[in-house]
Residue frames relative to the residue before (quaternion, step in Angstrom):
aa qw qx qy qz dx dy dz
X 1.0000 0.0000 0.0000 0.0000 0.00 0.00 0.00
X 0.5722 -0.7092 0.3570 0.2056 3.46 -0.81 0.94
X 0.5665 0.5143 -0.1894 0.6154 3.55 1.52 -0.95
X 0.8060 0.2847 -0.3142 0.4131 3.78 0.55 -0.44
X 0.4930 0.4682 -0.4640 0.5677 3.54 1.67 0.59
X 0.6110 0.4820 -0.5213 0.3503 3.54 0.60 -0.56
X 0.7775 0.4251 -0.3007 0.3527 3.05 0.84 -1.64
X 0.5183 0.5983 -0.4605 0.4017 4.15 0.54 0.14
X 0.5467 0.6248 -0.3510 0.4330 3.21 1.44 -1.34
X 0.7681 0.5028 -0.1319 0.3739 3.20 0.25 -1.67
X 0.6285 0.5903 -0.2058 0.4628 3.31 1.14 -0.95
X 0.6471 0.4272 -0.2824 0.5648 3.66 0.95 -0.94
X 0.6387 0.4097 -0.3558 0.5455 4.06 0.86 -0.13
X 0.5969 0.4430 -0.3678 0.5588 3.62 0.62 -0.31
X 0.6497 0.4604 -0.4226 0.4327 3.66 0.34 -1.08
X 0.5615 0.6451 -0.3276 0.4015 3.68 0.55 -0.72
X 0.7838 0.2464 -0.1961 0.5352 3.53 0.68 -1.20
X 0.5643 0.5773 -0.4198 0.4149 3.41 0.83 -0.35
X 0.6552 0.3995 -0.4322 0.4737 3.98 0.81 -0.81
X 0.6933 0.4725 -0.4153 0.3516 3.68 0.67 -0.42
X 0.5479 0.5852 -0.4136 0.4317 3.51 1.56 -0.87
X 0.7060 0.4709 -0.2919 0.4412 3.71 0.70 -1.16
X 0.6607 0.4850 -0.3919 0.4179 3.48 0.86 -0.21
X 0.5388 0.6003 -0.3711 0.4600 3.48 1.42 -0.49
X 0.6668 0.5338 -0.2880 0.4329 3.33 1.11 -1.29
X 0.9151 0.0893 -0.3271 0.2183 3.47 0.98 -0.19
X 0.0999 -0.8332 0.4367 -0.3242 2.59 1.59 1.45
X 0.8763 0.1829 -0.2472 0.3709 3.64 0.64 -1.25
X 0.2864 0.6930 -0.6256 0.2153 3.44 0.61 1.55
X 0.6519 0.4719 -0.2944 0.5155 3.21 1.35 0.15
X 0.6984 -0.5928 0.0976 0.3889 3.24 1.57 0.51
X 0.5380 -0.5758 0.1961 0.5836 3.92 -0.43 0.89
X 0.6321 0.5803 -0.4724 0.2013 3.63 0.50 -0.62
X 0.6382 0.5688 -0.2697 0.4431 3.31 1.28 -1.13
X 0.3008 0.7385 -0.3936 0.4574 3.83 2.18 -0.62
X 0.8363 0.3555 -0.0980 0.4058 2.99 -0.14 -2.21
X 0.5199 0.6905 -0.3575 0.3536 3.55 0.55 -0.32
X 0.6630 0.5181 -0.0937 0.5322 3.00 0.88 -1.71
X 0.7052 0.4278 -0.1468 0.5459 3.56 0.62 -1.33
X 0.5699 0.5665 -0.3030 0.5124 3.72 0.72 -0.23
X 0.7133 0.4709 -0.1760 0.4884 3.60 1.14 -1.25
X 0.8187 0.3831 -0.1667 0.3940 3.08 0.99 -1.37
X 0.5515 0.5864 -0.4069 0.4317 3.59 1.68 0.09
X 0.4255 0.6604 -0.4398 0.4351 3.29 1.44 -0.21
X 0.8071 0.3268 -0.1845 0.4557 3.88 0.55 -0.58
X 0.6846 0.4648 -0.2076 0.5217 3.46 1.51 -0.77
X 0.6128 0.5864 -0.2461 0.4691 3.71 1.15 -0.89
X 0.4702 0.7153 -0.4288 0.2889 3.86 1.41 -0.37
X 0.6611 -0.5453 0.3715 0.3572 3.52 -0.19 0.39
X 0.7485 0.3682 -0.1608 0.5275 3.45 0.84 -1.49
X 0.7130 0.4558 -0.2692 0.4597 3.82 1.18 -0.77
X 0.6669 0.5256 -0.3445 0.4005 3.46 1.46 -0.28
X 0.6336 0.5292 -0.2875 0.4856 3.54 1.93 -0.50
X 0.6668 0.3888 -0.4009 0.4935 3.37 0.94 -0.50
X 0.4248 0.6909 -0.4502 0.3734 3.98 1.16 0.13
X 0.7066 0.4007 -0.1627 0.5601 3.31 1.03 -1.96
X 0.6284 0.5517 -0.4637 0.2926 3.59 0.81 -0.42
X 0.5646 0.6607 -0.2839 0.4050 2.99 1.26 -1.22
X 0.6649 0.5364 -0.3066 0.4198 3.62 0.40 -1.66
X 0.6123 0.6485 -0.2554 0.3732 3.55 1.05 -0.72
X 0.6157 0.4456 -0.1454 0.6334 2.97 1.21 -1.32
X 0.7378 0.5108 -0.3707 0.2396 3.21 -0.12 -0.73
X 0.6516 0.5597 -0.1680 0.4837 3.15 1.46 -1.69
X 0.5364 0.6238 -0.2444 0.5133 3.30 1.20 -1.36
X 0.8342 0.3196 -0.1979 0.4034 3.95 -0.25 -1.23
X 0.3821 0.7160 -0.3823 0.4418 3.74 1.91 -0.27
X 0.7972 0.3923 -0.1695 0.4265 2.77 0.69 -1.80
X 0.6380 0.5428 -0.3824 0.3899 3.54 0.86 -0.36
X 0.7181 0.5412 -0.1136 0.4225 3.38 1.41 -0.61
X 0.5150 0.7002 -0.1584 0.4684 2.72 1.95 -0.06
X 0.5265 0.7452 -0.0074 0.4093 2.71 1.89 -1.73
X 0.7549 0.3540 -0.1480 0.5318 2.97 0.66 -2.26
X 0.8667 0.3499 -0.1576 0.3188 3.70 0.66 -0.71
X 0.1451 0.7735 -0.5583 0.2624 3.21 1.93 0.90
X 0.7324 0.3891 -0.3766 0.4127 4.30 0.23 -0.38
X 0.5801 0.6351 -0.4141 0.2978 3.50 0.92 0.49
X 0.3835 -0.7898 0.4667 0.1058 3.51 -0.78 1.11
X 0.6428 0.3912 -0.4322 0.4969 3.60 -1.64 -0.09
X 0.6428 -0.6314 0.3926 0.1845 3.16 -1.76 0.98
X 0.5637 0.6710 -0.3659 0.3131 2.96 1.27 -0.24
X 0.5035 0.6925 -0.2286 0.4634 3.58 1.85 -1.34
X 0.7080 0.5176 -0.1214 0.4648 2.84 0.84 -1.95
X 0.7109 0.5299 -0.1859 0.4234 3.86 0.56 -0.31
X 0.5685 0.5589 -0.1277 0.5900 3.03 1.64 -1.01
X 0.7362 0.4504 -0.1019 0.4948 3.52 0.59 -1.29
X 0.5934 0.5580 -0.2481 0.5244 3.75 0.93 -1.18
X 0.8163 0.3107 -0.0300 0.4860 3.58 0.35 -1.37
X 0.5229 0.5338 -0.3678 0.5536 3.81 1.43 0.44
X 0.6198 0.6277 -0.1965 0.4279 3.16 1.47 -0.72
X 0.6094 0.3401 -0.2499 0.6712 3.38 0.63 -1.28
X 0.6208 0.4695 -0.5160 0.3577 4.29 -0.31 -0.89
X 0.6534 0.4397 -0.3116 0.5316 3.94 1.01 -1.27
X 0.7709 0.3520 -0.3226 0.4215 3.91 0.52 -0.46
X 0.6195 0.3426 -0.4103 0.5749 3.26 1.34 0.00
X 0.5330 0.3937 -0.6454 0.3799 3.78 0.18 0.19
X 0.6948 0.5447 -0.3958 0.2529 3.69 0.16 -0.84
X 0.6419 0.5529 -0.2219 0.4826 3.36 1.37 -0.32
X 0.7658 0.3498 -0.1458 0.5196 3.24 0.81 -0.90
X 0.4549 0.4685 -0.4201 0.6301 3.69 1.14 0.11
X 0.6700 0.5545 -0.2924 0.3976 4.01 0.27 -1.34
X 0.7731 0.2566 -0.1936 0.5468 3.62 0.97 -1.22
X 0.8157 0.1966 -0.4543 0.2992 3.58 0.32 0.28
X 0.2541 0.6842 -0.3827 0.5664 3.07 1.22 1.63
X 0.7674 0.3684 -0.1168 0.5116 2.72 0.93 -0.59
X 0.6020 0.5714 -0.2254 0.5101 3.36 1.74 -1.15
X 0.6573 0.4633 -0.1470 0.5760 3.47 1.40 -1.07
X 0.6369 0.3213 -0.4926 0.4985 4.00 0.82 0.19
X 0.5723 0.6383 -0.3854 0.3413 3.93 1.41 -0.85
X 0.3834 -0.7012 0.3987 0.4498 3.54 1.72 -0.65
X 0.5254 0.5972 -0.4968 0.3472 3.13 0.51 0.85
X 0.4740 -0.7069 0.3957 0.3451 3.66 -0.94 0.82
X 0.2082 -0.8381 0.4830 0.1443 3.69 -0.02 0.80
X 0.1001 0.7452 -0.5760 0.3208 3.17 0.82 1.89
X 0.8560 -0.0460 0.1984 0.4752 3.81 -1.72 -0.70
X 0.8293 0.3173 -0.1383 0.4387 3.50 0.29 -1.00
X 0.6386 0.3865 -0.5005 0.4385 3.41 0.96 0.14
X 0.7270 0.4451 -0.3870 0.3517 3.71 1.09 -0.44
X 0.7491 0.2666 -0.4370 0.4206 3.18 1.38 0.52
X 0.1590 0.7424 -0.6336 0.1489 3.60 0.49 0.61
X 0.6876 0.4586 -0.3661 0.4276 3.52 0.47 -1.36
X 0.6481 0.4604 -0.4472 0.4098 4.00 0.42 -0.66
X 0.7006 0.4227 -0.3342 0.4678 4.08 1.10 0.12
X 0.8689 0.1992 -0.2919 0.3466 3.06 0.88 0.50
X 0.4987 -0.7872 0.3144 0.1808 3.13 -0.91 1.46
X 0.5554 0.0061 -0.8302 -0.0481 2.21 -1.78 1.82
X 0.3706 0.8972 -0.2073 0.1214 2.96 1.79 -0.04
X 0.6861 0.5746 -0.2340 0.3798 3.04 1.59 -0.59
X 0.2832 0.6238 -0.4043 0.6060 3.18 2.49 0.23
X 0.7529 0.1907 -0.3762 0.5052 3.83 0.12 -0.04
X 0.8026 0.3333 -0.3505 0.3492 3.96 -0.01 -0.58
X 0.5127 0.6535 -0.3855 0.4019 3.32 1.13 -0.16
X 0.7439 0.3928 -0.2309 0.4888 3.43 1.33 -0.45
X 0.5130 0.6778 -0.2471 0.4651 3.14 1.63 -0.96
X 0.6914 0.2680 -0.3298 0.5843 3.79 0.25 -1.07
X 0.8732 0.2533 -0.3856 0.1571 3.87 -0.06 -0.62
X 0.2825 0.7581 -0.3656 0.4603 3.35 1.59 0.80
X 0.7025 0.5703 -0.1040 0.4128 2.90 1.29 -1.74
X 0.6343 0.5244 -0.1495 0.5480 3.50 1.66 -1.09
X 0.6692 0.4204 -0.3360 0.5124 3.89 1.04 -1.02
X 0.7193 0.5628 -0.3169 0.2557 3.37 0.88 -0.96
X 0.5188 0.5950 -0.3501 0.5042 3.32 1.88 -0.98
X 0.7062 0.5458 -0.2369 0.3838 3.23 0.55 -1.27
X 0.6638 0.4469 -0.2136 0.5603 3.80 1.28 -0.61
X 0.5777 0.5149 -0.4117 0.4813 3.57 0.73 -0.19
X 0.6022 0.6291 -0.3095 0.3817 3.39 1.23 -1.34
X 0.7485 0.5064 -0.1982 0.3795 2.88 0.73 -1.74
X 0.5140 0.6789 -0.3181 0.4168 3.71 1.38 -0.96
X 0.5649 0.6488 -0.1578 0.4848 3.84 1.63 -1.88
X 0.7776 0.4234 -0.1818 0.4278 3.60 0.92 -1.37
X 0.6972 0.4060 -0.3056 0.5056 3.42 1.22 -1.47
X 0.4531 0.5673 -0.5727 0.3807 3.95 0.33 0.02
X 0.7414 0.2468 -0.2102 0.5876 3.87 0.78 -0.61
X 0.7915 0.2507 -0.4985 0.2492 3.16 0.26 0.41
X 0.5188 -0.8126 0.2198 0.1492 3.45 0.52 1.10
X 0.7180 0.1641 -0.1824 0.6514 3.97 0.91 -0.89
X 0.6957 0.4576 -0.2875 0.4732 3.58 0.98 -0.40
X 0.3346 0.8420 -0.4166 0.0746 3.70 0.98 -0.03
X 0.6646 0.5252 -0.2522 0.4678 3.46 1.59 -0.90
X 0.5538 0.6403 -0.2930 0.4443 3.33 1.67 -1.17
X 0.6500 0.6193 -0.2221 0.3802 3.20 1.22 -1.12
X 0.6381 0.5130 -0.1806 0.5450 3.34 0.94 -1.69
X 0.6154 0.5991 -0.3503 0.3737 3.89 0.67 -1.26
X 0.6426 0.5333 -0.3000 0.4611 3.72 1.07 -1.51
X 0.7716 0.3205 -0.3388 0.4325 3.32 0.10 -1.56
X 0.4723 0.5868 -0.5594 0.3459 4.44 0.66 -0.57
X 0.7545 0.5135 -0.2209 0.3438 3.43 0.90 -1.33
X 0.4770 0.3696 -0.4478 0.6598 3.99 1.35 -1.38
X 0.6890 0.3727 -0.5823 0.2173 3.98 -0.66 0.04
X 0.6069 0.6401 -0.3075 0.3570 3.26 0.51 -1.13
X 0.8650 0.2099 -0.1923 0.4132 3.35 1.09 -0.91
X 0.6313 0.3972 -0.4439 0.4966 3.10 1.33 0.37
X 0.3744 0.5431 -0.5443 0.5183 3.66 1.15 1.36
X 0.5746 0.5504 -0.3510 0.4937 3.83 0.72 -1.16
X 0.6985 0.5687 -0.2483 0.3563 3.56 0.64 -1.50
X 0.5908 0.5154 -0.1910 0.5906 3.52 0.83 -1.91
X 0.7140 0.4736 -0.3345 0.3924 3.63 0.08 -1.13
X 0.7175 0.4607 -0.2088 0.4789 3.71 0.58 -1.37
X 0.6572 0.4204 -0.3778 0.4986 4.09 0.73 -0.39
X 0.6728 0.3822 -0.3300 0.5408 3.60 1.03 -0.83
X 0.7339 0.4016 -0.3585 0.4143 4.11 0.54 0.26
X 0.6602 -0.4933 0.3370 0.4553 3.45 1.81 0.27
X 0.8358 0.3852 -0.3111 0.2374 3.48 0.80 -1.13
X 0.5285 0.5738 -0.4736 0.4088 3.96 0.62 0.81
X 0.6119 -0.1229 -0.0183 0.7811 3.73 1.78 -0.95
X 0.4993 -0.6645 0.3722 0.4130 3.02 -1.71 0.87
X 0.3703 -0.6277 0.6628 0.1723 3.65 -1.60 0.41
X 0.1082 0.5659 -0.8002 -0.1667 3.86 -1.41 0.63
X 0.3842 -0.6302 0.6349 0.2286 3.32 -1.78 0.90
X 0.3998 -0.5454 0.5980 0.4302 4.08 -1.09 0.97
X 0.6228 -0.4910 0.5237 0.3112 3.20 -1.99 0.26
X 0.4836 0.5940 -0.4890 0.4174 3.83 0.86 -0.16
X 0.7582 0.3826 -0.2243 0.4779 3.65 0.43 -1.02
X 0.6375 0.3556 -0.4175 0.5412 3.83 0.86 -0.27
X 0.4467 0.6834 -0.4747 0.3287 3.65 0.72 -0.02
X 0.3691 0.7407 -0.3881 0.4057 3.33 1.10 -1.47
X 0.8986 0.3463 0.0825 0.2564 3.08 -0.49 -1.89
X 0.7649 0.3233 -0.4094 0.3779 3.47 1.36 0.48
């Protein structure tokens, strides 16, 4: 099926930036500076014109062929389908957001580093939406994966899925707790809480 080569295609180029994003993300257990650092280094290779368009192109594709694949296989059963499909969704509704706002954060002139993705967890009521949003965003990546892996791994397929449900969960708790302050402490500038009133 065309759509499930695009979307692998596309996927293996995302997967790439995503192990470096997630490594940025926990970069800031050692604190936002050590964040920005990391993210400073790695925009040097990702920020290239040509490596940032085939990025957004990708996300496009990716989200885009999800949804087509989603479609064709809405009558499939067993938790595994159902896990796969559920958690492709929200990744395709959360790329479209999170590409949109730091687009947007990055035309407003702001540096859509550490402190713009947590501003929203510092202010209240807002952190009732991003607080769920990034760690949804992190189990769900992490569950799709796991969906990609248990398809080959046949008697172990739930064992499989079960691990990666879990590495998400806690590297959402994790991501979630550096961007709210509570692993090192965080002050957010007033430019980025601005956003939000």
């Amino acid at each position: 099926m065309p759509a499930r080569r695009l979307h692998r295609g596309a996927g293996a180029v995302l997967a790439a930036f995503l192990l470096v994003h997630m490594a940025n993300h926990m970069a800031a257990l050692a604190g936002v500076d050590a964040h920005i650092r990391f993210m400073e280094a790695a925009r040097r290779v990702y920020r290239q014109p040509v490596v940032e368009g085939l990025l957004l192109l990708c996300a496009v594709l990716q989200a885009g062929s999800g949804l087509v694949l989603a479609w064709a296989g809405r009558r499939r059963r067993g938790v595994l389908a159902r896990a796969q499909v559920a958690s492709g969704a929200y990744l395709a509704l959360f790329l479209a957001i999170h590409v949109a706002a730091v687009l947007a954060g990055r035309g407003a002139g702001l540096d859509t580093n550490f402190y713009f993705a947590a501003a929203g967890l510092h202010v209240w009521p807002f952190v009732l939406f991003f607080g769920p949003y990034y760690f949804l965003a992190v189990a769900a990546l992490c569950v799709h994966v796991g969906c990609a892996l248990a398809s080959r791994a046949r008697a172990r397929r739930l064992t499989v899925l079960g691990a990666a449900s879990v590495a998400g969960g806690v590297l959402g708790a994790v991501i979630v707790a550096c961007l709210l302050g509570g692993v090192q402490p965080v002050a957010i500038p007033p430019a980025y809480l601005a956003t939000f009133e």
